[in-house]
VOSE-621030 format. One line per 8 residues: number of its first residue (from 1); their letters; for each residue x, y, z of N, C-alpha, C, O, CB. Coordinates in nm, 3 decimals, decimal comma, padded with zeros to 5 digits, always signed. Atoms other than C-alpha are relative to their C-alpha. Glycine has a CB too. Example, Ala and Ser with C-alpha at 12.3 -4.5 7.8 and 13.67 -1.06 7.14 Angstrom:
% residues 2
1) AS) +00,089/-00,119/+00,000/+01,230/-00,450/+00,780/+00,090/+00,120/+00,000/+00,194/+00,118/+00,066/-00,099/+00,003/+00,125; -00,082/-00,119/-00,006/+01,367/-00,106/+00,714/-00,077/+00,109/+00,073/-00,026/+00,220/+00,090/+00,041/+00,046/-00,142
% end
This chain:
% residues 172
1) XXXXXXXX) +00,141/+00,017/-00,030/+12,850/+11,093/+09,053/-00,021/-00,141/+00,056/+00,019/-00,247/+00,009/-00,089/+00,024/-00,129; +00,033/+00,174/-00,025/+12,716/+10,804/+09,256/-00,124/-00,059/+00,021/-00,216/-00,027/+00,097/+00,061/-00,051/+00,118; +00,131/+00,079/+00,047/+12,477/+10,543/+09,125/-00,060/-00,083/+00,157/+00,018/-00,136/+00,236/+00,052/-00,137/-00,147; +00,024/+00,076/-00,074/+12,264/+10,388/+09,371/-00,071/-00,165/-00,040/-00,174/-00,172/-00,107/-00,063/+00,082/+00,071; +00,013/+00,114/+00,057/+12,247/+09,994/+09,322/-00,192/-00,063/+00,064/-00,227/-00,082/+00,181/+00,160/-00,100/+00,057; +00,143/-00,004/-00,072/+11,835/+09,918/+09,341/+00,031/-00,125/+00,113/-00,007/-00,117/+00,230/-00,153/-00,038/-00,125; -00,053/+00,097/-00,129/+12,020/+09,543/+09,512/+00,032/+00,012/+00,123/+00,009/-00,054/+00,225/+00,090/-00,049/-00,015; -00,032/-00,096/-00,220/+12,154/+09,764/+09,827/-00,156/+00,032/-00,020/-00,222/-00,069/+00,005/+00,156/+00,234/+00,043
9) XXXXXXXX) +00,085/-00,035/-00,042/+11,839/+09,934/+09,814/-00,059/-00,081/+00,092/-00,062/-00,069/+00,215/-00,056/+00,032/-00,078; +00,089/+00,104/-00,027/+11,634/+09,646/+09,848/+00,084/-00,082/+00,103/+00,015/-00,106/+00,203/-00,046/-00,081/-00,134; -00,089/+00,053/-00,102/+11,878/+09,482/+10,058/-00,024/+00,024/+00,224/-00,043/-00,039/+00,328/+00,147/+00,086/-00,068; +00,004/-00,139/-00,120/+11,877/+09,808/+10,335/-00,165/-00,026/+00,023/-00,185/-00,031/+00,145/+00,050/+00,208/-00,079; +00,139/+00,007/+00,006/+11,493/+09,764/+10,304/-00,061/-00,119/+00,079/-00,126/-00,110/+00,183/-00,039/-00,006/-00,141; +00,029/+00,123/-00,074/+11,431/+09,424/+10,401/+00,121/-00,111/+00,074/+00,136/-00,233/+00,072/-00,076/-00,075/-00,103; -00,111/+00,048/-00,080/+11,733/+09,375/+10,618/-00,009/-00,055/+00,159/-00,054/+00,035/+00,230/+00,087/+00,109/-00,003; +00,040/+00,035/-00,120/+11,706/+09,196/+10,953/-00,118/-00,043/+00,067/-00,136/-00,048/+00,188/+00,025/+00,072/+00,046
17) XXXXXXXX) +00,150/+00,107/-00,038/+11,375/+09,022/+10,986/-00,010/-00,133/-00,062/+00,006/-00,181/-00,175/-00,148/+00,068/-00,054; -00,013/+00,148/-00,023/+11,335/+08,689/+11,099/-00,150/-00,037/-00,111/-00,163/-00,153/-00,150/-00,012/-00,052/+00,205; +00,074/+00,021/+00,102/+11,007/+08,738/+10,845/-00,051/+00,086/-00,092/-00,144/+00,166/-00,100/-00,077/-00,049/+00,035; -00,034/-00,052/+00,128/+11,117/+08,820/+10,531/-00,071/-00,118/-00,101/-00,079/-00,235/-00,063/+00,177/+00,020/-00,015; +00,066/+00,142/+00,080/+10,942/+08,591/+10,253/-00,002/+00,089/-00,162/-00,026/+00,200/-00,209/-00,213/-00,066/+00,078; +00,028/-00,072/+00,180/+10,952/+08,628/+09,875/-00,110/-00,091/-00,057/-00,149/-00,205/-00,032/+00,163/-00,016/-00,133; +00,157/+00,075/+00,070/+10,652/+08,557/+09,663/+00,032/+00,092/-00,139/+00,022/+00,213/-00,161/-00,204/+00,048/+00,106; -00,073/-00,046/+00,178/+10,805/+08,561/+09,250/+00,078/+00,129/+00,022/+00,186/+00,138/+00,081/-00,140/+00,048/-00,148
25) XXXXXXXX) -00,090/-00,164/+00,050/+10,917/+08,936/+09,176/-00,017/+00,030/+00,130/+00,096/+00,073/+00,153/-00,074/+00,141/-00,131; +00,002/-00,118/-00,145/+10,827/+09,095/+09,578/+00,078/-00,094/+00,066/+00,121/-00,207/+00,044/-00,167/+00,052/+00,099; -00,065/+00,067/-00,110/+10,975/+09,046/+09,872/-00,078/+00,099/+00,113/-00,086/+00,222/+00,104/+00,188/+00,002/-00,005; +00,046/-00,041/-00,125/+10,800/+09,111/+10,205/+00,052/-00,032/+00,118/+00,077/-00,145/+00,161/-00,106/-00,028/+00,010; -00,049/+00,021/-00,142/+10,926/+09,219/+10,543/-00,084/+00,090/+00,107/-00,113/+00,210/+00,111/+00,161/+00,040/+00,006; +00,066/-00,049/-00,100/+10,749/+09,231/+10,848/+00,029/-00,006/+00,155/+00,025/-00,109/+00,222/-00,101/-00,046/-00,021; -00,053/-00,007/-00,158/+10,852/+09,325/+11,195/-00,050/+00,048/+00,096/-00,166/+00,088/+00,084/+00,097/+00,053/+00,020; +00,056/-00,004/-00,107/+10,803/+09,389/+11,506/-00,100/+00,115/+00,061/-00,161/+00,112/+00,168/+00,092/-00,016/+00,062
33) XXXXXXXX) +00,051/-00,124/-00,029/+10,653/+09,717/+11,506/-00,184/+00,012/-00,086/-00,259/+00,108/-00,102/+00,135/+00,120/-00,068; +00,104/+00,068/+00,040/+10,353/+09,533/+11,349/-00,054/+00,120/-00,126/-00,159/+00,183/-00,127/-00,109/-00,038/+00,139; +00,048/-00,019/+00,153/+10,369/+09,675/+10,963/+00,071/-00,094/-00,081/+00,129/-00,192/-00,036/+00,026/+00,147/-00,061; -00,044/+00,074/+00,101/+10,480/+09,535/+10,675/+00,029/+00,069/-00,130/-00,054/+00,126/-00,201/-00,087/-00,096/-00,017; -00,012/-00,024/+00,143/+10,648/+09,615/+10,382/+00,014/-00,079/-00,137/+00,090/-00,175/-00,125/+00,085/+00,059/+00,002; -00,027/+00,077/+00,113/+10,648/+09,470/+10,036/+00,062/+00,095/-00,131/+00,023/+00,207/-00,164/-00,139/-00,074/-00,036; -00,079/-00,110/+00,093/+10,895/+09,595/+09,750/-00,037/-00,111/-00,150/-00,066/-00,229/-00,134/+00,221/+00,035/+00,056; +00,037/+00,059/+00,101/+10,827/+09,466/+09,414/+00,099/+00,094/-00,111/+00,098/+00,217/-00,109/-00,168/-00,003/-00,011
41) XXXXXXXX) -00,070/-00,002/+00,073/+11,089/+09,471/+09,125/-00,064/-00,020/-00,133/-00,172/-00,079/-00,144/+00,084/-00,070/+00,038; +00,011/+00,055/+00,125/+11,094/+09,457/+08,746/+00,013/-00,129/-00,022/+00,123/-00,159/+00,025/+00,074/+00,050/-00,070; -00,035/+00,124/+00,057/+11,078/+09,082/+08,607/+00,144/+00,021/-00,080/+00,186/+00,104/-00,161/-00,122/-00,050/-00,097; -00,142/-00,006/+00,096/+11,424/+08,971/+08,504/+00,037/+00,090/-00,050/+00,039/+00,102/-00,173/+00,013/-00,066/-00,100; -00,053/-00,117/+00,031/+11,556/+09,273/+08,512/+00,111/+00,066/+00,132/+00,108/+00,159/+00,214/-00,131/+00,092/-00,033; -00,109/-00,064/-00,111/+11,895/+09,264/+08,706/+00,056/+00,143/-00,011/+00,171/+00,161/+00,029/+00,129/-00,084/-00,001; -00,079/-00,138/+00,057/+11,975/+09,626/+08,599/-00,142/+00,141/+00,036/-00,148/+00,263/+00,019/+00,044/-00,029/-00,231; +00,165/-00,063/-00,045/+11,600/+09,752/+08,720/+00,100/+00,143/+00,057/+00,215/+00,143/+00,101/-00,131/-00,123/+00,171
49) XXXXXXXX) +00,034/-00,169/-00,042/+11,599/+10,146/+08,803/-00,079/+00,017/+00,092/-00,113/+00,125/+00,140/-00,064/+00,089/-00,099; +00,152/-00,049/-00,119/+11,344/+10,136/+09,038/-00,096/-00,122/+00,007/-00,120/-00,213/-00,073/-00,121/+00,155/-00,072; +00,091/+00,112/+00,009/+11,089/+09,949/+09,222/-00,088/+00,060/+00,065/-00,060/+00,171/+00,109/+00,036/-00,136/+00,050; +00,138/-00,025/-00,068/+10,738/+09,980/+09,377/+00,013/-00,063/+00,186/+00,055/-00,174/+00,219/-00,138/-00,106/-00,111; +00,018/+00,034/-00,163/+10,697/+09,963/+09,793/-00,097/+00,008/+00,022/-00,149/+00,104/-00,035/+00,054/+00,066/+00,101; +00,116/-00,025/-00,060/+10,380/+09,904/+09,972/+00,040/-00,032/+00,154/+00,096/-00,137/+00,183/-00,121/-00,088/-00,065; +00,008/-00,005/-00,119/+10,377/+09,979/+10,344/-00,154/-00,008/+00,039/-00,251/+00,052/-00,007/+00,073/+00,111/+00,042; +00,135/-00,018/-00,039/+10,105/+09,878/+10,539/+00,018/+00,008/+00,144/+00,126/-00,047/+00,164/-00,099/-00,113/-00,048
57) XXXXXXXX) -00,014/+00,017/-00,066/+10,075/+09,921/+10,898/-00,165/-00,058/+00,106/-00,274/-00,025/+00,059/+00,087/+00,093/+00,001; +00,103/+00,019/-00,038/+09,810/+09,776/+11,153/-00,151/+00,005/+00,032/-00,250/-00,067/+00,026/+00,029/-00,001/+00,023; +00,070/-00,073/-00,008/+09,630/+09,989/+11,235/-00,142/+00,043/-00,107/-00,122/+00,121/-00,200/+00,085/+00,068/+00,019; +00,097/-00,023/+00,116/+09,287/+10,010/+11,030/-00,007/+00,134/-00,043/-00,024/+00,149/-00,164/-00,135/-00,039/+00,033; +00,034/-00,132/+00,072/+09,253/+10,358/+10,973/+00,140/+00,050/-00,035/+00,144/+00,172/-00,019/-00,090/+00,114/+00,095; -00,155/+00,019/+00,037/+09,675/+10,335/+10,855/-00,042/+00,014/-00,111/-00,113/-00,074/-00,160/+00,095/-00,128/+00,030; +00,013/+00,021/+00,120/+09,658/+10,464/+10,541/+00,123/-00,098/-00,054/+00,232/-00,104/+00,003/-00,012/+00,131/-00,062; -00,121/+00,071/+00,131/+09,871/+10,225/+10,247/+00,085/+00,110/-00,041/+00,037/+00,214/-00,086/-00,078/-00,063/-00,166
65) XXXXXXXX) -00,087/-00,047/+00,072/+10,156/+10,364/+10,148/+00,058/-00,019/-00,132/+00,175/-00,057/-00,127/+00,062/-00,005/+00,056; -00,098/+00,036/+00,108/+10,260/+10,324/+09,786/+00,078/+00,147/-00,102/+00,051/+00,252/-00,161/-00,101/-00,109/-00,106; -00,092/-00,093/+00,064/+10,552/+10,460/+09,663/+00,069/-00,076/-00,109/+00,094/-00,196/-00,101/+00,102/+00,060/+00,099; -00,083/+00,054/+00,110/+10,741/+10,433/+09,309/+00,155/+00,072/+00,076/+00,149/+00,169/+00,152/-00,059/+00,068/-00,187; -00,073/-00,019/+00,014/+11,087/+10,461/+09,339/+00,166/+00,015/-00,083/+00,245/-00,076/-00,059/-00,040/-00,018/+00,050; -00,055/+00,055/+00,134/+11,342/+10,510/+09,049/+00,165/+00,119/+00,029/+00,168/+00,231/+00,080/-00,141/+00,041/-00,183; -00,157/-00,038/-00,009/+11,762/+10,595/+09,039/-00,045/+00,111/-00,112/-00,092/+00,077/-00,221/+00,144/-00,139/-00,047; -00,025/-00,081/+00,121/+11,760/+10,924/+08,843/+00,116/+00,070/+00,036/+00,128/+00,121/+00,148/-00,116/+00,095/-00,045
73) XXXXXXXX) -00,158/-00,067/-00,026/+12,095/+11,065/+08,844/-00,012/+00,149/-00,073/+00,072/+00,224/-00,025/+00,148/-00,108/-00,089; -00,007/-00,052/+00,038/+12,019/+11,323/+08,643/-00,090/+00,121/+00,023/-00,075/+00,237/-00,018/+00,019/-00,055/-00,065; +00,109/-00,094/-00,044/+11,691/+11,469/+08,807/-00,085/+00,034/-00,096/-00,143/+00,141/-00,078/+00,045/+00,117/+00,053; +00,104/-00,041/+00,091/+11,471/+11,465/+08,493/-00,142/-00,035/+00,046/-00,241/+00,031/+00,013/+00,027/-00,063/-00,131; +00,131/+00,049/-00,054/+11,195/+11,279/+08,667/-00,133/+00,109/+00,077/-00,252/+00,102/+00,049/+00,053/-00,103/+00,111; +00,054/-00,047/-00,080/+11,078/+11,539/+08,931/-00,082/+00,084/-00,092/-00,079/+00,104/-00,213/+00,078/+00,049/+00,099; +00,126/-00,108/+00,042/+10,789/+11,778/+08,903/-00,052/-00,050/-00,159/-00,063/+00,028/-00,253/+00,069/+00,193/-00,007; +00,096/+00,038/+00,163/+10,623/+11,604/+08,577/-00,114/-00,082/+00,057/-00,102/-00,148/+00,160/+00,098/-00,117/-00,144
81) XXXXXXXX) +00,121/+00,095/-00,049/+10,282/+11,434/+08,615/+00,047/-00,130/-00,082/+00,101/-00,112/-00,190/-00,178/+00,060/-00,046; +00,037/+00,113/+00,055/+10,274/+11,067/+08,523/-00,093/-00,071/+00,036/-00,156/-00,039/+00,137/+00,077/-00,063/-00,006; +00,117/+00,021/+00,041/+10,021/+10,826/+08,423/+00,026/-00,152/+00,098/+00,127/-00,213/+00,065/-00,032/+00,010/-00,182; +00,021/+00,131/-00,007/+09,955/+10,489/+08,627/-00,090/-00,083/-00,100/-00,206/-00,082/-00,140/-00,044/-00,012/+00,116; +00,070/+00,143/+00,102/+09,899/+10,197/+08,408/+00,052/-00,156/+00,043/+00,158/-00,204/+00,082/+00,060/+00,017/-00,189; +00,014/+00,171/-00,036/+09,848/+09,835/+08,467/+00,004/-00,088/-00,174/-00,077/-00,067/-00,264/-00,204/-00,036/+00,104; -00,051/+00,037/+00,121/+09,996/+09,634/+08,168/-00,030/+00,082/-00,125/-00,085/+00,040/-00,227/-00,040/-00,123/-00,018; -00,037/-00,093/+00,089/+10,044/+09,925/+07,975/-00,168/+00,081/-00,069/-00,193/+00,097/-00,189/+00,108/-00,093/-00,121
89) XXXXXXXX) +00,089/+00,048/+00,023/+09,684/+10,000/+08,015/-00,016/+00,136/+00,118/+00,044/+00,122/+00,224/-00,028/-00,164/-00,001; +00,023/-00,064/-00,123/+09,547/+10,355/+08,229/-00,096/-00,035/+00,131/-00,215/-00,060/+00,113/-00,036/+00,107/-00,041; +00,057/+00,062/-00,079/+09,431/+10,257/+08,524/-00,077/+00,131/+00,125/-00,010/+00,232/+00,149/+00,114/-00,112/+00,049; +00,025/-00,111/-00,050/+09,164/+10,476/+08,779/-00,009/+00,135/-00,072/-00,014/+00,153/-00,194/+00,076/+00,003/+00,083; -00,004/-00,107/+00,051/+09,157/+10,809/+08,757/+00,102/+00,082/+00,088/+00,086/+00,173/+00,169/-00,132/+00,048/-00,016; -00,082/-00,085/-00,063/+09,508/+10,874/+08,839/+00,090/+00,109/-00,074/+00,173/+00,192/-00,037/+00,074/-00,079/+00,069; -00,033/-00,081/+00,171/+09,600/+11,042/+08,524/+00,091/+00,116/+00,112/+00,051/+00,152/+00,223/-00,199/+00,096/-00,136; -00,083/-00,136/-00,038/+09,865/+11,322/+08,627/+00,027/+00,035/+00,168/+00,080/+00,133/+00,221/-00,093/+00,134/-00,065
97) XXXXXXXX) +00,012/-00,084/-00,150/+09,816/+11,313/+09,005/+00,161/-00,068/+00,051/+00,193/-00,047/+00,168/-00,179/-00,060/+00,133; -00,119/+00,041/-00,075/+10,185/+11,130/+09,048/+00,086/+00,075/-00,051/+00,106/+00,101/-00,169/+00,042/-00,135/-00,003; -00,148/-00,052/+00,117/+10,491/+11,305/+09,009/+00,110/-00,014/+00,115/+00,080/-00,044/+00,230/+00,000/+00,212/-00,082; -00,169/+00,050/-00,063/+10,870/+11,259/+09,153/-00,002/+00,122/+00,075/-00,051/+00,234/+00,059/+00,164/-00,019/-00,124; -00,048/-00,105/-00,126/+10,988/+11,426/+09,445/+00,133/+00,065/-00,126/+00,150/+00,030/-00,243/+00,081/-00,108/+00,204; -00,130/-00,012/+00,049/+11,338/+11,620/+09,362/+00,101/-00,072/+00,103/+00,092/-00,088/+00,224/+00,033/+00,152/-00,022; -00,076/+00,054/-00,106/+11,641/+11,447/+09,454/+00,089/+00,100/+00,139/+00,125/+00,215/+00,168/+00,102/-00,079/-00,087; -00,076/-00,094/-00,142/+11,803/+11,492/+09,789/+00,151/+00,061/-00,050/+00,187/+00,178/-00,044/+00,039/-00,126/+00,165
105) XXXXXXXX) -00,074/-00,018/+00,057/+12,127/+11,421/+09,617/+00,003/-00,052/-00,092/-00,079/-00,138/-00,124/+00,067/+00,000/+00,040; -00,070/+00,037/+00,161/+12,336/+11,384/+09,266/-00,044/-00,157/+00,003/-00,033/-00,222/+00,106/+00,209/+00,022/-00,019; -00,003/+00,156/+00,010/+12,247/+11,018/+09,145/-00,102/-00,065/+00,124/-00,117/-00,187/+00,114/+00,174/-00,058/+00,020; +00,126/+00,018/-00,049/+11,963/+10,986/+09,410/-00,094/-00,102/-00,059/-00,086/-00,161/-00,167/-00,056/+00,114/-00,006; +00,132/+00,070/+00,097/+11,633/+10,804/+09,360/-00,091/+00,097/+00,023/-00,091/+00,160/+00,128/-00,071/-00,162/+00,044; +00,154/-00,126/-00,025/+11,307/+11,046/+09,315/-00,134/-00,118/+00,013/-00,190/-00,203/-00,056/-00,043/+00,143/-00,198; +00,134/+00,074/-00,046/+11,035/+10,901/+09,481/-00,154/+00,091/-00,040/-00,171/+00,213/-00,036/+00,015/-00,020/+00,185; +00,115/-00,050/+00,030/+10,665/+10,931/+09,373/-00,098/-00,108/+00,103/-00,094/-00,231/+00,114/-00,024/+00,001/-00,173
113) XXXXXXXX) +00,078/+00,104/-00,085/+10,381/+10,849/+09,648/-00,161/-00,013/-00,084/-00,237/+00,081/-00,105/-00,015/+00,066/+00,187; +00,174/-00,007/+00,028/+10,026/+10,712/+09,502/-00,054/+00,066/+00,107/-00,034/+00,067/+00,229/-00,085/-00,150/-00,008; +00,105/-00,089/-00,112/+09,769/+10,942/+09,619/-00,095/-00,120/+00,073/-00,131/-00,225/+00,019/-00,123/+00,133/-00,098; +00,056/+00,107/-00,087/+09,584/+10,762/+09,925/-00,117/-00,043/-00,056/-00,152/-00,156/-00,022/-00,025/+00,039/+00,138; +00,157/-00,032/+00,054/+09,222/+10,825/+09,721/+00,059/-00,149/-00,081/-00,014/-00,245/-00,054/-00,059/+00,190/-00,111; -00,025/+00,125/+00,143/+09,406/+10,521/+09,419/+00,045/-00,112/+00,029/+00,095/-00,196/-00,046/+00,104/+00,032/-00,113; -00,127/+00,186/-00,047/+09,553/+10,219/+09,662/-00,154/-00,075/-00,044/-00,141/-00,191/-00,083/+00,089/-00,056/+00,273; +00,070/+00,119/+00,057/+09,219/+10,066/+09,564/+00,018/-00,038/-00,158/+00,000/-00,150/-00,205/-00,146/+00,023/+00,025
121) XXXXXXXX) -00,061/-00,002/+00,123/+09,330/+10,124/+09,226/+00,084/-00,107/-00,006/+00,070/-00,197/-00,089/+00,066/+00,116/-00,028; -00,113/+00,090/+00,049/+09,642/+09,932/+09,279/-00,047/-00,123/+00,044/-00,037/-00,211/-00,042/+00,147/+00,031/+00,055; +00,049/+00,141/-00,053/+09,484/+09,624/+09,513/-00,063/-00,039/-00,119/-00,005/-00,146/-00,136/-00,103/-00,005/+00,136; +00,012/+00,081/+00,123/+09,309/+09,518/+09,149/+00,043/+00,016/-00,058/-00,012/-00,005/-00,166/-00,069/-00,019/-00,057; -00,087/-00,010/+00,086/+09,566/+09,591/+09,000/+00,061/-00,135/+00,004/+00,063/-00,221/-00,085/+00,085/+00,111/+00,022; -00,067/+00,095/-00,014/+09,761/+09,358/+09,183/-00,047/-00,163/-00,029/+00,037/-00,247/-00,058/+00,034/+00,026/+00,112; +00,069/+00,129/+00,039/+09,491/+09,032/+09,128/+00,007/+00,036/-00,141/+00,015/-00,082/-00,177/-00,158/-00,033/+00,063; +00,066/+00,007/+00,112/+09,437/+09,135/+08,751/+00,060/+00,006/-00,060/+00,022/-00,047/-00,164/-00,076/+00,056/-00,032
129) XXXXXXXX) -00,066/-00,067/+00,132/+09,714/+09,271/+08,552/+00,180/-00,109/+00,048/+00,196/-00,201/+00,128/+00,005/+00,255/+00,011; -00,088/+00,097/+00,037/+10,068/+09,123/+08,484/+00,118/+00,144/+00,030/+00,236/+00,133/-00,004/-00,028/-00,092/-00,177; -00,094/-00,172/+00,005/+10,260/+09,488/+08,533/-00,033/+00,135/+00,022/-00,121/+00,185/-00,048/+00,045/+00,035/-00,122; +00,093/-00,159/+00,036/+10,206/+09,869/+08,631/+00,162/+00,066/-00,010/+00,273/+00,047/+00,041/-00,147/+00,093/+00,171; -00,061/-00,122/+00,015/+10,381/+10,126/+08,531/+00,017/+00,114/+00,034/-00,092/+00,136/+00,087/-00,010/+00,022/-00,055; +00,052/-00,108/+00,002/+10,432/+10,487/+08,578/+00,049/+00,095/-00,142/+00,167/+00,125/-00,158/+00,030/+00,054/+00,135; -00,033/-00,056/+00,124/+10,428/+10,669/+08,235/+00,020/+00,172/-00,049/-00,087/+00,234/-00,052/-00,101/-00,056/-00,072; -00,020/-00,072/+00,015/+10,575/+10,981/+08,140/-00,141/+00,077/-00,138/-00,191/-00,004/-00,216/+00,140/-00,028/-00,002
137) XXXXXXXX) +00,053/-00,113/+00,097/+10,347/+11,287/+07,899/+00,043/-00,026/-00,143/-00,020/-00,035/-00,249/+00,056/+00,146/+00,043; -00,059/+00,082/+00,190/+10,586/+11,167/+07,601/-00,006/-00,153/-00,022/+00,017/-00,213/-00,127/+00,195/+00,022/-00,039; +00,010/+00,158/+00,012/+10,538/+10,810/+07,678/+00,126/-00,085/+00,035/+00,144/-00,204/+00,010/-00,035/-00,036/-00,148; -00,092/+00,032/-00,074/+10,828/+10,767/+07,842/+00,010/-00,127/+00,135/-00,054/-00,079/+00,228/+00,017/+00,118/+00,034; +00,044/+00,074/-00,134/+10,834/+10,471/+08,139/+00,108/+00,059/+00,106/+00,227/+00,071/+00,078/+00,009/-00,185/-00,012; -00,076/-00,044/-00,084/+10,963/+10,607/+08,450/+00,055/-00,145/+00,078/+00,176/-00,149/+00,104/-00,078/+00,111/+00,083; +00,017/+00,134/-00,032/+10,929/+10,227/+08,591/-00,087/-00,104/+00,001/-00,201/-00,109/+00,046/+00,020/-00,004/+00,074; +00,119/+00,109/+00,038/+10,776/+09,948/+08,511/+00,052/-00,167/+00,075/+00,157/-00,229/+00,058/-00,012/-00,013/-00,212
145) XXXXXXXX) +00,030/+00,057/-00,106/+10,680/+09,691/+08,775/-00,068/-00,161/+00,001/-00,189/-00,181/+00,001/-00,080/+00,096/+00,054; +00,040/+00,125/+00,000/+10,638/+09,335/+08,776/-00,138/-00,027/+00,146/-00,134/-00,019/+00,268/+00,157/-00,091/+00,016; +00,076/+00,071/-00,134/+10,317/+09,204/+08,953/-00,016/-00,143/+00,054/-00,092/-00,190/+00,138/-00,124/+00,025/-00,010; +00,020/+00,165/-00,014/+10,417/+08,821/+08,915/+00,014/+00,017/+00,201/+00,088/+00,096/+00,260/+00,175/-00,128/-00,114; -00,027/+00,012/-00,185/+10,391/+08,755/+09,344/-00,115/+00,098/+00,055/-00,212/+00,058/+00,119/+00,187/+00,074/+00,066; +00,118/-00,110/-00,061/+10,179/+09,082/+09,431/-00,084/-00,010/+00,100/-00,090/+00,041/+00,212/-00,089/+00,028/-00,080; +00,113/+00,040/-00,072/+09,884/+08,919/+09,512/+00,045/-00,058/+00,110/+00,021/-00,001/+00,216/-00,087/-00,082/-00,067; -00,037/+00,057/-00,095/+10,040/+08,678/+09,717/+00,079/+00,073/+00,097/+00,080/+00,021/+00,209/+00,049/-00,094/-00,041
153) XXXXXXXX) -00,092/-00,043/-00,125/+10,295/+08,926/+09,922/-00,128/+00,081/+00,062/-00,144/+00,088/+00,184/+00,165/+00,105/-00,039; +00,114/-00,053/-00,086/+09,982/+09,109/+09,996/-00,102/-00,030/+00,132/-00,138/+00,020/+00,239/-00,064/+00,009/-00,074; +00,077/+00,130/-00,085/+09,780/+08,816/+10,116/+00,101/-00,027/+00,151/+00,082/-00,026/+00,273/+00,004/-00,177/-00,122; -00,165/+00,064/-00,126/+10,114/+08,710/+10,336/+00,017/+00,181/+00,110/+00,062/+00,188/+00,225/+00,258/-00,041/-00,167; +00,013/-00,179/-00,097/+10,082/+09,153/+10,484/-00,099/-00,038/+00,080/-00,069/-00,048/+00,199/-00,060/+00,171/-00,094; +00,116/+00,011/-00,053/+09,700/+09,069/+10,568/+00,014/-00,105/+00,162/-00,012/-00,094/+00,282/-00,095/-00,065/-00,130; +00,002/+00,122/-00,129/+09,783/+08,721/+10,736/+00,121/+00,063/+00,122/+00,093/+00,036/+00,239/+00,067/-00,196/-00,078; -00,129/-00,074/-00,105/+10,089/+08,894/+10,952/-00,075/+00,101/+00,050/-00,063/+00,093/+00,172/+00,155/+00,071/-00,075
161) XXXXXXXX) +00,047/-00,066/-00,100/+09,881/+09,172/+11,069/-00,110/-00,017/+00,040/-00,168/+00,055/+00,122/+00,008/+00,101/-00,013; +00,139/+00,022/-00,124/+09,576/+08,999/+11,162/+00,061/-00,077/+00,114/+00,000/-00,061/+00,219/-00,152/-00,106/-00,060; -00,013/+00,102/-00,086/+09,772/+08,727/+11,368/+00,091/+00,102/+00,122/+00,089/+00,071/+00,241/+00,083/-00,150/-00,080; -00,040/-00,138/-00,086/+09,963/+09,064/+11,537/-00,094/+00,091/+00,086/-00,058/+00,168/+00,175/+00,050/+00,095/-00,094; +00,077/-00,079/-00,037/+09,630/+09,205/+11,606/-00,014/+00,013/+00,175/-00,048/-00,088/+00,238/-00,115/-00,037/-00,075; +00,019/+00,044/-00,126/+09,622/+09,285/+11,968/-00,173/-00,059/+00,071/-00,281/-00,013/+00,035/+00,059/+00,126/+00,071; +00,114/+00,034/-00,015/+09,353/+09,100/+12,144/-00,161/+00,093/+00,083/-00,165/+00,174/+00,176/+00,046/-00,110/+00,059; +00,128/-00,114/-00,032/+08,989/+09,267/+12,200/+00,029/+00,012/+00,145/+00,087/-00,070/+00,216/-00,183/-00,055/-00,032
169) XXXX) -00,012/-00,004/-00,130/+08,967/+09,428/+12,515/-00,141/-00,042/+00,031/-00,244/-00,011/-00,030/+00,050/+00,135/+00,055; +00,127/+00,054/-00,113/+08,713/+09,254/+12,765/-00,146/+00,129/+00,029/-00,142/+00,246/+00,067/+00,101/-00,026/+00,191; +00,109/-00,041/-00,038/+08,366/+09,354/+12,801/-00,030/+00,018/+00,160/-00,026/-00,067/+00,250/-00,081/-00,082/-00,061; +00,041/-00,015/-00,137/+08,256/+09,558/+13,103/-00,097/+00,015/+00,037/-00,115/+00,026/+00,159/+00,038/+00,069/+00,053
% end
């Protein structure tokens, strides 16, 4: 069976951009195709299972992308609802609406996407709380997510795609 290391992940993720920037636990990379991603890890936790991604792309009406992502080798994750919480704490009203893809393959990661209706959910998340989670029915953590940086890789998305913005077109 083969484990996937979340370090490649994250590696493969923000590989080859001249602006890459870390801010505490995230790391944000933004390129030329004028989005940005930010991946956010467990605190001190070289052995982390999974981490949180936010894609954003220019475009105003671009929805946010956030996805959990977590190594299950075993495929217990998929098809279960879990609970977003912000330092261990429910947050919104996302109660049950996340659940894990199935893996592609053995030792895989199962990805879960926040529904588009809850990224305002997570943006105060990210100024307010210290951690989110996603929590299993038995109380289980599927991953749990450092927000030390958050705010700031966010801020550092905003400033990169306004200064990308192409310029207004001329009045006729």
């Amino acid at each position: 069976m083969r484990r996937l290391s979340i370090a490649l992940v994250m590696t493969t993720l923000l590989a080859g951009s001249a602006t890459a920037e870390t801010f505490k636990d995230w790391q944000v990379n933004c390129d030329t195709s004028r989005q940005c991603q930010a991946v956010g890890l467990a605190a001190g936790d070289p052995d982390a299972k999974g981490y949180l991604s936010i894609q954003r792309r220019i475009e105003a009406s671009a929805p946010v992308e956030v996805r959990f992502s977590v190594v299950d080798p075993t495929g217990v994750l998929a098809g279960h609802p879990y609970v977003l919480l912000a330092d261990g704490k429910p947050i919104g009203d996302v109660a049950g609406r996340v659940t894990f893809s199935d893996l592609e393959e053995e030792g895989g990661l199962a990805e879960a996407t926040l529904p588009a209706d809850a990224t305002s959910y997570l943006t105060q998340a990210l100024r307010r709380h210290h951690s989110l989670q996603l929590q299993a029915a038995d109380g289980s953590l599927a991953v749990n997510v450092s927000l030390a940086g958050a705010a700031a890789a966010w801020l550092y998305m905003d400033d990169h795609l306004a200064k990308n913005t192409p310029p207004a077109e001329p009045a006729t």
